[in-house]
PDB file of N, CA, C and O in Angstrom, chain B, residues numbered from 101:
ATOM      1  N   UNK B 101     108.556  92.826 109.941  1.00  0.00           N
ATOM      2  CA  UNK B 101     107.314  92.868 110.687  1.00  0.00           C
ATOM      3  C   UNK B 101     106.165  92.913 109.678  1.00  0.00           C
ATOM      4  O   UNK B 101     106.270  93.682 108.723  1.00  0.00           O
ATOM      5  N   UNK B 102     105.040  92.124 109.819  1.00  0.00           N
ATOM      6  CA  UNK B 102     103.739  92.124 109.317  1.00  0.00           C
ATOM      7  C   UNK B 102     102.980  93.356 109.656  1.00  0.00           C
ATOM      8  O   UNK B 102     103.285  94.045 110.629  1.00  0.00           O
ATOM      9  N   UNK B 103     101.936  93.653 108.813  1.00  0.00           N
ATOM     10  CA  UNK B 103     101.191  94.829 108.973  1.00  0.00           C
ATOM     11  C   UNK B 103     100.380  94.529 110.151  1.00  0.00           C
ATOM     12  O   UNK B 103     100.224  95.349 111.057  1.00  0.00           O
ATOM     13  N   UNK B 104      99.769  93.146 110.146  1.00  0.00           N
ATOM     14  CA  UNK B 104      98.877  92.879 111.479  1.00  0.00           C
ATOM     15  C   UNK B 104     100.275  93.547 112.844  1.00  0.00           C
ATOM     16  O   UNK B 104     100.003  94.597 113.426  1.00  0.00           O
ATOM     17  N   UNK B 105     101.071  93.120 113.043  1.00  0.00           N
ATOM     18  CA  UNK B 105     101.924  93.435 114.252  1.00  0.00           C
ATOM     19  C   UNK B 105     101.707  94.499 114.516  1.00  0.00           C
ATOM     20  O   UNK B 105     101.019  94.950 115.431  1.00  0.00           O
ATOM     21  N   UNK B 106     102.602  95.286 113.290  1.00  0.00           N
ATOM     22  CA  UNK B 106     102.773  96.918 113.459  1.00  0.00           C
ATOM     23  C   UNK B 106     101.036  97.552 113.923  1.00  0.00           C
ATOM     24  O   UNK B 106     100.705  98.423 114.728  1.00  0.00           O
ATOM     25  N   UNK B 107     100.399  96.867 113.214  1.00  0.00           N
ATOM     26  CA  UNK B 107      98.597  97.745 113.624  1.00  0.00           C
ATOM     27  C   UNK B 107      98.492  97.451 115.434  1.00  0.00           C
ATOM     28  O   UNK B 107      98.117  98.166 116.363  1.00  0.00           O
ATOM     29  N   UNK B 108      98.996  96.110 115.360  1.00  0.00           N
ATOM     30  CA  UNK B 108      98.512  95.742 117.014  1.00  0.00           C
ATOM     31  C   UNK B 108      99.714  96.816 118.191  1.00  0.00           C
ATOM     32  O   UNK B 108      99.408  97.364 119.250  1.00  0.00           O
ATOM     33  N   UNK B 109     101.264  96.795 117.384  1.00  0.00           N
ATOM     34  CA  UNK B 109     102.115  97.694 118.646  1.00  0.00           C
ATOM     35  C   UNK B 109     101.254  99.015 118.221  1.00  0.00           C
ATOM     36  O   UNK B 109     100.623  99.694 119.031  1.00  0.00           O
ATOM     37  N   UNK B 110     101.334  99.288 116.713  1.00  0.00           N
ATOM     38  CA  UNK B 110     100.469 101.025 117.204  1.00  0.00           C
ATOM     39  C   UNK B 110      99.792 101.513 117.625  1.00  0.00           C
ATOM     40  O   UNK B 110      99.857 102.736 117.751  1.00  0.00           O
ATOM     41  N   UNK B 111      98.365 100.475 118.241  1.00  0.00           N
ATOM     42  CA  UNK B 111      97.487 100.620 119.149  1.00  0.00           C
ATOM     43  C   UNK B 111      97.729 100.565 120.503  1.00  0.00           C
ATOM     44  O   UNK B 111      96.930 101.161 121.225  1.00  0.00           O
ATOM     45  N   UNK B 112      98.833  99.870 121.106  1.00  0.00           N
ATOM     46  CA  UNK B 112      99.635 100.078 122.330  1.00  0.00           C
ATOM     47  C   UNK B 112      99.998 101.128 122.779  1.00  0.00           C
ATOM     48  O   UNK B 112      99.786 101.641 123.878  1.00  0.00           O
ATOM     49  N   UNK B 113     100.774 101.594 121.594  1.00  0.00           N
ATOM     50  CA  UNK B 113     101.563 102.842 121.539  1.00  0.00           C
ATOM     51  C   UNK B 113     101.037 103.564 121.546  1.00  0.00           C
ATOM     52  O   UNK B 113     101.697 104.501 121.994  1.00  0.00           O
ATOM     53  N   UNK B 114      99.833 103.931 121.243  1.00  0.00           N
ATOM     54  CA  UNK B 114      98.986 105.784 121.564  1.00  0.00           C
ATOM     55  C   UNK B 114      98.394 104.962 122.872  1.00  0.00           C
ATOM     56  O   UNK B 114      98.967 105.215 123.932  1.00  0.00           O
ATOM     57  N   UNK B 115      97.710 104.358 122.898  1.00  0.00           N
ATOM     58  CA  UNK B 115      97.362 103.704 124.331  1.00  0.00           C
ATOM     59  C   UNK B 115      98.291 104.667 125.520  1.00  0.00           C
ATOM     60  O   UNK B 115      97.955 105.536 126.326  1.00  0.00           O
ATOM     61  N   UNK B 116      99.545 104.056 125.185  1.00  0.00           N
ATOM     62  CA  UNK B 116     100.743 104.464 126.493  1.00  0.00           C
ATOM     63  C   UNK B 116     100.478 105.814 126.392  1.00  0.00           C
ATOM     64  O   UNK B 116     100.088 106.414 127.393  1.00  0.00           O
ATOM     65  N   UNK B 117     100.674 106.561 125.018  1.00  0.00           N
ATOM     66  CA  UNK B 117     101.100 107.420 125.428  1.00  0.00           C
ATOM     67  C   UNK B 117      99.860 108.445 125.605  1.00  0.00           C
ATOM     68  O   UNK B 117      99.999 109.627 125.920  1.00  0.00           O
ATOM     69  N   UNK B 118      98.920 107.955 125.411  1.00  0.00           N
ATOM     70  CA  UNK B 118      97.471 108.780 126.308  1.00  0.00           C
ATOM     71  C   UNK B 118      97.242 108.403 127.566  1.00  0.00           C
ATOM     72  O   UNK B 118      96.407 108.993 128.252  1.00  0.00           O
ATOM     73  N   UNK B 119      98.056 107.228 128.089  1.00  0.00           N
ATOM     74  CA  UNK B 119      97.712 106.697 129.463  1.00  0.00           C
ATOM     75  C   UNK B 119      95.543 106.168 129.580  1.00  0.00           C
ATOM     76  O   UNK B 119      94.608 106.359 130.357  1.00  0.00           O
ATOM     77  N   UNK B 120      95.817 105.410 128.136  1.00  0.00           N
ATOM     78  CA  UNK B 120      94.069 105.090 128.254  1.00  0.00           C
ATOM     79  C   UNK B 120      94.425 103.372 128.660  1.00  0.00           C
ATOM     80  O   UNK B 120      95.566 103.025 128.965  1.00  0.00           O
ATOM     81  N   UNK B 121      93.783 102.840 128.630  1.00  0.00           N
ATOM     82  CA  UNK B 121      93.628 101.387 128.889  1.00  0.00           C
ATOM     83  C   UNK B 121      92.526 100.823 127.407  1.00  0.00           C
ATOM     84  O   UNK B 121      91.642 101.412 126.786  1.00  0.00           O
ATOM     85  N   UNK B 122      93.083  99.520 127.290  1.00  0.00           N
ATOM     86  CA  UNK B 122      92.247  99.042 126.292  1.00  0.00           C
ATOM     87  C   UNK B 122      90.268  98.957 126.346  1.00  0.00           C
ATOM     88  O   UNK B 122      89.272  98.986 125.623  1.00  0.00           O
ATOM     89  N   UNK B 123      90.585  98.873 127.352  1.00  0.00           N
ATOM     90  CA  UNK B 123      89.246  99.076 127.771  1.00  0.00           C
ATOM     91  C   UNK B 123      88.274 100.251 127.311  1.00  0.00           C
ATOM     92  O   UNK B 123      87.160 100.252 126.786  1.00  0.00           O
ATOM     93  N   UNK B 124      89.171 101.274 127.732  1.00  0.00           N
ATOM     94  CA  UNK B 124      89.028 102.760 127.359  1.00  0.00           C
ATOM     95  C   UNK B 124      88.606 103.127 126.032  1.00  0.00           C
ATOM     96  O   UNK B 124      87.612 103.759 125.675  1.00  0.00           O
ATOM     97  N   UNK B 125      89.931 102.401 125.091  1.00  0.00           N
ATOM     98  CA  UNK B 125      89.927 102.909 124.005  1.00  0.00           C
ATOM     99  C   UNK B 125      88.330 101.973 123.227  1.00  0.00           C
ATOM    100  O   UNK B 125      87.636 102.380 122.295  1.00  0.00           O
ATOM    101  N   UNK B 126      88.187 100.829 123.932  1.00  0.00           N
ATOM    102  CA  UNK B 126      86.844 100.138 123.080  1.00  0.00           C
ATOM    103  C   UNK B 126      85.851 101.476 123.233  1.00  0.00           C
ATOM    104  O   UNK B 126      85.541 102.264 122.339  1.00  0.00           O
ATOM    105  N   UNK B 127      85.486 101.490 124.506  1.00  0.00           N
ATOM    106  CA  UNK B 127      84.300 102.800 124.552  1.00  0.00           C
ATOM    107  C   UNK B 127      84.680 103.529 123.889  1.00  0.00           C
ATOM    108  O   UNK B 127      83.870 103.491 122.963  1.00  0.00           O
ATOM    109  N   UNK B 128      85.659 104.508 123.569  1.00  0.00           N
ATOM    110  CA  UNK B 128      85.699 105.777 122.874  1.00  0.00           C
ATOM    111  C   UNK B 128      85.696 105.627 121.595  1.00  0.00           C
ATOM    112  O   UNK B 128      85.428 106.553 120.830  1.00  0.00           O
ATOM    113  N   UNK B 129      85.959 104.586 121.263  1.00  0.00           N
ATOM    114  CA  UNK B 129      86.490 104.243 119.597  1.00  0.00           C
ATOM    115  C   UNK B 129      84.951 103.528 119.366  1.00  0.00           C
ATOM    116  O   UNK B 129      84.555 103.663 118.209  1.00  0.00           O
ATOM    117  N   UNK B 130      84.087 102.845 120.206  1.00  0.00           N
ATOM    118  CA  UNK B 130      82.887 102.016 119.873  1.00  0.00           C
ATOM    119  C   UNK B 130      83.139 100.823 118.623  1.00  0.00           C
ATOM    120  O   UNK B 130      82.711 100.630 117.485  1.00  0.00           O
ATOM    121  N   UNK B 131      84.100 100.163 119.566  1.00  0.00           N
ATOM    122  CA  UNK B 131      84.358  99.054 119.104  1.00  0.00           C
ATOM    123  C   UNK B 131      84.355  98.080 120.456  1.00  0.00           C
ATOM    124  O   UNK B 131      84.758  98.309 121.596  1.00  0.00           O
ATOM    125  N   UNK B 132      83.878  97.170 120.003  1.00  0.00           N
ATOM    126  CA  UNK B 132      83.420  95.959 121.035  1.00  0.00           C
ATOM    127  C   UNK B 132      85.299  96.058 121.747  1.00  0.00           C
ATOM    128  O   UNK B 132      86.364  96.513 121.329  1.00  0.00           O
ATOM    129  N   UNK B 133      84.896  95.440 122.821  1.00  0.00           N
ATOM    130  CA  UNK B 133      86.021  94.638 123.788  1.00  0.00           C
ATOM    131  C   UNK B 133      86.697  93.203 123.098  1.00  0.00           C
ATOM    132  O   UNK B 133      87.849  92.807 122.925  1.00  0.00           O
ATOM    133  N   UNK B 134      85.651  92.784 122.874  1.00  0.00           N
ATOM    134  CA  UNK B 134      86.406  91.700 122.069  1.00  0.00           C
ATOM    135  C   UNK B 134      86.982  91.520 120.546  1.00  0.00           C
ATOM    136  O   UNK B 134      87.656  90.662 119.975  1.00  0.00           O
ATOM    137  N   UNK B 135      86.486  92.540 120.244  1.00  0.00           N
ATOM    138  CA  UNK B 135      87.539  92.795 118.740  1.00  0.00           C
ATOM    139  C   UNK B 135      88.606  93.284 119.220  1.00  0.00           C
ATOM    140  O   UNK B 135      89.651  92.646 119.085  1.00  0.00           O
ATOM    141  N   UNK B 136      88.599  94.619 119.942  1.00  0.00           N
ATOM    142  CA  UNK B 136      90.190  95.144 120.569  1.00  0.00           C
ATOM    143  C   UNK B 136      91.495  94.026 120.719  1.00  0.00           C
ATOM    144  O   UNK B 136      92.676  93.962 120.377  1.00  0.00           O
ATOM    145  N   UNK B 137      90.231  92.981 121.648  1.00  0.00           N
ATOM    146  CA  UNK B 137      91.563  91.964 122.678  1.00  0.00           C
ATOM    147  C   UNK B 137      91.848  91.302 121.571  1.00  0.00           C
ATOM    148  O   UNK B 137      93.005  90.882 121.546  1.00  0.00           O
ATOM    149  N   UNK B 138      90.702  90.878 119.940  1.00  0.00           N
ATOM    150  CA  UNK B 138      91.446  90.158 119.357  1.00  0.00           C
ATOM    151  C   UNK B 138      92.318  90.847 118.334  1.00  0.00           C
ATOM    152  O   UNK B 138      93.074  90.023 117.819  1.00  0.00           O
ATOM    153  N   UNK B 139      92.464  91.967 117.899  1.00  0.00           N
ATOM    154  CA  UNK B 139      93.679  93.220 117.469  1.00  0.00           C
ATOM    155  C   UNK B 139      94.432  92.305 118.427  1.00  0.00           C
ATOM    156  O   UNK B 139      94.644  91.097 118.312  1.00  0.00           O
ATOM    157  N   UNK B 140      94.747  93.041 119.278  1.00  0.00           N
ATOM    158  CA  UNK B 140      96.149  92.921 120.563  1.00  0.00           C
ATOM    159  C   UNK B 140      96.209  91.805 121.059  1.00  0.00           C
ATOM    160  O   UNK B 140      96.842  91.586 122.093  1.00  0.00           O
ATOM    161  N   UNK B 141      95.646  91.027 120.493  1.00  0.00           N
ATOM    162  CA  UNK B 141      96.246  89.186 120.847  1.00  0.00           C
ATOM    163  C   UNK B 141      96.819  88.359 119.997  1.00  0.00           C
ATOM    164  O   UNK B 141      97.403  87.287 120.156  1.00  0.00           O
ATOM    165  N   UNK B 142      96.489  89.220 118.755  1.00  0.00           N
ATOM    166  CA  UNK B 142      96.986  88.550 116.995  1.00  0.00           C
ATOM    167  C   UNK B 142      96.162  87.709 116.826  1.00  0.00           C
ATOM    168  O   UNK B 142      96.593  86.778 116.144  1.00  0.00           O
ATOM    169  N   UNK B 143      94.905  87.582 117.217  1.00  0.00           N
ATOM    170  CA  UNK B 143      93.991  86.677 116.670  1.00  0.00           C
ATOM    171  C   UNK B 143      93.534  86.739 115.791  1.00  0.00           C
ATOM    172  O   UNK B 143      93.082  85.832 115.092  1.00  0.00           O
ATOM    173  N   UNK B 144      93.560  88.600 115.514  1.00  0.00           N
ATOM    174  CA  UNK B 144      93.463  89.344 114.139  1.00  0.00           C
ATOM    175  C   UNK B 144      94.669  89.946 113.415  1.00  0.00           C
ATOM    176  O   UNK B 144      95.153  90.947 113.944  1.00  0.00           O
ATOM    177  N   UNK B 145      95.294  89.444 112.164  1.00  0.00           N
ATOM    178  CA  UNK B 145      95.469  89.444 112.410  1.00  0.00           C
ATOM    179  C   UNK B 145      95.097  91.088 110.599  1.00  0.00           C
ATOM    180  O   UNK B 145      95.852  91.899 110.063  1.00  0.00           O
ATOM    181  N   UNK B 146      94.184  90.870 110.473  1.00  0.00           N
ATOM    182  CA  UNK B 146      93.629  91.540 108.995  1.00  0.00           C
ATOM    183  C   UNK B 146      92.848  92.712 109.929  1.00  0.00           C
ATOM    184  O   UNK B 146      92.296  93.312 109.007  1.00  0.00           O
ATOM    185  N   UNK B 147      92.517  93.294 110.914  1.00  0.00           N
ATOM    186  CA  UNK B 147      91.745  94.821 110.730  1.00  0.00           C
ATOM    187  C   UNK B 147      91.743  95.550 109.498  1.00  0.00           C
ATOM    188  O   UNK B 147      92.625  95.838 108.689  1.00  0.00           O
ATOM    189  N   UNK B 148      90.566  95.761 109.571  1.00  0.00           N
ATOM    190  CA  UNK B 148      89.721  96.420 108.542  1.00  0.00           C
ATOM    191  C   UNK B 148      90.024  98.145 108.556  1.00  0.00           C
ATOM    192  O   UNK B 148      90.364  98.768 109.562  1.00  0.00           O
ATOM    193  N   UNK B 149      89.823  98.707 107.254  1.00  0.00           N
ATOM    194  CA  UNK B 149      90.314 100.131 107.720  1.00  0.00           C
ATOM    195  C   UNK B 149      89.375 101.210 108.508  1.00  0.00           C
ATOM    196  O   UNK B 149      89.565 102.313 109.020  1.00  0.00           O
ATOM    197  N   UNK B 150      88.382 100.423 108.362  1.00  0.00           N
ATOM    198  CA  UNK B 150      87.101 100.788 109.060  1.00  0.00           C
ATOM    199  C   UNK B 150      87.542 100.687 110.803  1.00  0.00           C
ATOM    200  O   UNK B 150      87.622 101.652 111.562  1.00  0.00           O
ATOM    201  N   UNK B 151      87.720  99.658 111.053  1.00  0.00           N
ATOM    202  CA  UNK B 151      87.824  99.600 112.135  1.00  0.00           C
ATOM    203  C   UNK B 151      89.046 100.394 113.122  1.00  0.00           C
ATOM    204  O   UNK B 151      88.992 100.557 114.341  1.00  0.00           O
ATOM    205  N   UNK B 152      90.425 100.931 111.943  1.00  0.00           N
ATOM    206  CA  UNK B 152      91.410 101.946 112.149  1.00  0.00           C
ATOM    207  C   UNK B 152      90.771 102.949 112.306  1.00  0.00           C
ATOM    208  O   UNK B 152      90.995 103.796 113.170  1.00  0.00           O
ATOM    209  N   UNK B 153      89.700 102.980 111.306  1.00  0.00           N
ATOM    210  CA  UNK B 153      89.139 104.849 111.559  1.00  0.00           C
ATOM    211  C   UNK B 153      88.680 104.790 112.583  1.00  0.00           C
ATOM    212  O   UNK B 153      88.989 105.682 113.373  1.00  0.00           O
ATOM    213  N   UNK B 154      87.881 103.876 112.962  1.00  0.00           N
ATOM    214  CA  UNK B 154      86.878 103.967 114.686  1.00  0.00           C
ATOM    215  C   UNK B 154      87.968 104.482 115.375  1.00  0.00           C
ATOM    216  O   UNK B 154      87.850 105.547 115.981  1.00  0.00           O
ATOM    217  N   UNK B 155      89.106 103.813 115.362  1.00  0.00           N
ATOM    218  CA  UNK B 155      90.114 103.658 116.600  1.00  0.00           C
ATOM    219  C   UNK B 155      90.703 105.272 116.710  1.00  0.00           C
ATOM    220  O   UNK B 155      90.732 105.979 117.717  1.00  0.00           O
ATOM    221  N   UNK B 156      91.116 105.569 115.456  1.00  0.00           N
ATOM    222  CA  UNK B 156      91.639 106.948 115.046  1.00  0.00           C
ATOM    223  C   UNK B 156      90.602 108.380 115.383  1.00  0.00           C
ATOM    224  O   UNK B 156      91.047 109.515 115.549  1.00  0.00           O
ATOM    225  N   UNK B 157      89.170 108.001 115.429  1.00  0.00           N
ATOM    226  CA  UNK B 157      87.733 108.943 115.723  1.00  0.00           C
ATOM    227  C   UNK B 157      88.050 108.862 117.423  1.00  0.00           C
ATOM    228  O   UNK B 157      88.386 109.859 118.061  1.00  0.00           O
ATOM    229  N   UNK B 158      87.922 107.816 117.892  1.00  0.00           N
ATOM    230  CA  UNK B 158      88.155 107.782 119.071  1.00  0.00           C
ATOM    231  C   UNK B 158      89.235 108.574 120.000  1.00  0.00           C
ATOM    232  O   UNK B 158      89.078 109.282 120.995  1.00  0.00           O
ATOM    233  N   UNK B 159      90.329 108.193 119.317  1.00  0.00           N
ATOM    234  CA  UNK B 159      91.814 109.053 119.623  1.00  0.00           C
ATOM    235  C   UNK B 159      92.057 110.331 119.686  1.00  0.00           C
ATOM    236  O   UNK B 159      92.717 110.972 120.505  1.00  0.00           O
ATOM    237  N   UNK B 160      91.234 110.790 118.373  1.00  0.00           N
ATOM    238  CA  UNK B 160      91.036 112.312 118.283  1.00  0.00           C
ATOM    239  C   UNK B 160      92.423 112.438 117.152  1.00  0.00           C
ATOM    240  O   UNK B 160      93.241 113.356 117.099  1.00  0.00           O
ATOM    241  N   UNK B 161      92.361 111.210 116.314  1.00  0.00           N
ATOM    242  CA  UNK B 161      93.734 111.499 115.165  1.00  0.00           C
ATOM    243  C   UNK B 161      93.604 111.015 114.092  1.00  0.00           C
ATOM    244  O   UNK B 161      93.005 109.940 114.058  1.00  0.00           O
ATOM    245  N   UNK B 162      93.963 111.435 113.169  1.00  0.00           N
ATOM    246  CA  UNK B 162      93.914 110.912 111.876  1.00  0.00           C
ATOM    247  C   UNK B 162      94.049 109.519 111.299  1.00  0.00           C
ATOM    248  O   UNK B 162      94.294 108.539 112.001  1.00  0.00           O
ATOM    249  N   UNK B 163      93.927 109.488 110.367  1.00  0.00           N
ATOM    250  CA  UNK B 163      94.750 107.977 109.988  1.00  0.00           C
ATOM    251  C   UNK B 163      96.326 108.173 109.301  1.00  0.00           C
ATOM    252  O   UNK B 163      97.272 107.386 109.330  1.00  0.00           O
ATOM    253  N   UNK B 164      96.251 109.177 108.842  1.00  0.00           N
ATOM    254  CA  UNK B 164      97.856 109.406 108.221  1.00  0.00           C
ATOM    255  C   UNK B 164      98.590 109.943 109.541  1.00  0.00           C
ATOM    256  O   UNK B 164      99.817 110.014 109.471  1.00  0.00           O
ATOM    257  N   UNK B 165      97.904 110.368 110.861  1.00  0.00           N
ATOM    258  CA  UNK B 165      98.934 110.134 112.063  1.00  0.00           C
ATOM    259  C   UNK B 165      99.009 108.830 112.726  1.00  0.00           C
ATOM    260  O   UNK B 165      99.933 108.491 113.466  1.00  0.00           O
ATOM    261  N   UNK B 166      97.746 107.944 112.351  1.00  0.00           N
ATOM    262  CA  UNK B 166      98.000 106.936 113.051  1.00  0.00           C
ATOM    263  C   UNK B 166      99.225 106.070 112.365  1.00  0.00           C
ATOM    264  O   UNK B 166     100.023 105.369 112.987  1.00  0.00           O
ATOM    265  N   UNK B 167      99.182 106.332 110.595  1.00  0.00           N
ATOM    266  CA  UNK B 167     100.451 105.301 110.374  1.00  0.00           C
ATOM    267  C   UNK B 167     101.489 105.825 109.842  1.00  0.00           C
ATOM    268  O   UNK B 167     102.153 105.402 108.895  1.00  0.00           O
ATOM    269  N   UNK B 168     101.699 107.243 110.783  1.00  0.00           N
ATOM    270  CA  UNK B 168     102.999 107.879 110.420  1.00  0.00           C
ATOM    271  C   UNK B 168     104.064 107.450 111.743  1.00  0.00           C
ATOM    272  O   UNK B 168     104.267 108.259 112.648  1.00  0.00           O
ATOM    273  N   UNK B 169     104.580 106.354 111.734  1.00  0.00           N
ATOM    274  CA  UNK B 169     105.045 105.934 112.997  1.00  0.00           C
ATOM    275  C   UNK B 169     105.860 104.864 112.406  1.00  0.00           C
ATOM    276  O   UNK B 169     105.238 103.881 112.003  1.00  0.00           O
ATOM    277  N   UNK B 170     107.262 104.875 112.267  1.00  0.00           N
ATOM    278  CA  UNK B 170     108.037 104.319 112.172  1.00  0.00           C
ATOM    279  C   UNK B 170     107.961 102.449 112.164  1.00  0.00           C
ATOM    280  O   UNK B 170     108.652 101.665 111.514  1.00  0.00           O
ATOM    281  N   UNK B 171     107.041 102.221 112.976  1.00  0.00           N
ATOM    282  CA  UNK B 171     106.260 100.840 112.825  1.00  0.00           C
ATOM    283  C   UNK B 171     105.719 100.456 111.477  1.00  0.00           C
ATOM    284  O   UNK B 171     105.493  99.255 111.326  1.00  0.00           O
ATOM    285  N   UNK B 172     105.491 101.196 110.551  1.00  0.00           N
ATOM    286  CA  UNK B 172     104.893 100.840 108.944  1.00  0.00           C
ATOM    287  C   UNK B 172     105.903 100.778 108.525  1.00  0.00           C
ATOM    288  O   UNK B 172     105.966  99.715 107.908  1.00  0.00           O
ATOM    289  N   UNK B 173     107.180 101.510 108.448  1.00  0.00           N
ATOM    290  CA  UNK B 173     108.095 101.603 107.655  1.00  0.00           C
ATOM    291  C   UNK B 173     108.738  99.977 107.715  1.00  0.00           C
ATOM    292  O   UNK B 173     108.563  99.252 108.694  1.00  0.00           O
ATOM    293  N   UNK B 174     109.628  99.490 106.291  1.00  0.00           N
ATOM    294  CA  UNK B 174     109.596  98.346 105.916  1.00  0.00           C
ATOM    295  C   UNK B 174     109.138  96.769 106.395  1.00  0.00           C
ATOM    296  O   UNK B 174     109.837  95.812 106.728  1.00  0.00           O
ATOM    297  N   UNK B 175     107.829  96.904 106.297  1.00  0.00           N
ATOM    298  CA  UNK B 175     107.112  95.942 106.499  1.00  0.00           C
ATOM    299  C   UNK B 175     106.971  95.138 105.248  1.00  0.00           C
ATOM    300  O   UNK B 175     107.051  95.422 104.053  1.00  0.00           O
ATOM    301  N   UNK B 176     106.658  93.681 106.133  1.00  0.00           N
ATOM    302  CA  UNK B 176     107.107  92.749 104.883  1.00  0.00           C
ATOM    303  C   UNK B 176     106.184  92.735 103.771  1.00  0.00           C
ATOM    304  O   UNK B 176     105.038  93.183 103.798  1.00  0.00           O
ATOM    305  N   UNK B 177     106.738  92.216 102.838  1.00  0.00           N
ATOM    306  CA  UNK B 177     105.498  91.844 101.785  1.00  0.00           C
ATOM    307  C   UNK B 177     104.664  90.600 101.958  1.00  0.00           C
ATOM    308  O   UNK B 177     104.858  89.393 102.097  1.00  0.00           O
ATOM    309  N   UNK B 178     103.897  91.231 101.905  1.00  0.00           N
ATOM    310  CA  UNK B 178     102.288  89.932 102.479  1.00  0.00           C
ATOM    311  C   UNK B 178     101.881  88.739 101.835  1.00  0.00           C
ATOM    312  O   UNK B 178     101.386  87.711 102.299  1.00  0.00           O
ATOM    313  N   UNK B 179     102.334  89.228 100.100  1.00  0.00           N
ATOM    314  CA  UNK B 179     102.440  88.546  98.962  1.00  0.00           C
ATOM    315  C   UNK B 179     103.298  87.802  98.405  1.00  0.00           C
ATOM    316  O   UNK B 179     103.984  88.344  97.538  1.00  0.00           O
ATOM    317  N   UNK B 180     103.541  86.374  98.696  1.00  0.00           N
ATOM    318  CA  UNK B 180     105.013  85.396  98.253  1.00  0.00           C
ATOM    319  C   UNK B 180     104.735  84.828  97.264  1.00  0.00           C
ATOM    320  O   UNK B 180     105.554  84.082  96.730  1.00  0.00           O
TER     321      UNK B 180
END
């Protein structure tokens, strides 16, 4: 798995398990709607770490909880 993937399921994944909607998380995190949908559509596929922290401020969690989640673990190398 690519880092873009794993960033896009881990944003799912606290999603579910706060029961927020993407929608939700744009307002709280104050990140546009259309950056979100393009995270979670793979249109993006590079987020910025800036834009993790919004997401993580929003959540009410860190960034070393956001990528302590089994989803980072052996991800490919980006570099061939």
């Amino acid at each position: 798995m690519n880092i873009g993937n794993a960033t896009r399921l881990r944003i799912i994944e606290l999603c579910c398990e706060r029961n927020i909607t993407l929608n939700k998380l744009s307002i709280i995190s104050g990140i546009t709607q259309s950056t979100l949908n393009n995270i979670i559509s793979g249109r993006n596929n590079s987020t910025t770490i800036s834009t993790i922290k919004k997401i993580c401020d929003g959540l009410e969690i860190t960034i070393q909880e956001f990528f302590s989640s089994e989803l980072f673990n052996d991800l490919e190398q980006e570099i061939k």
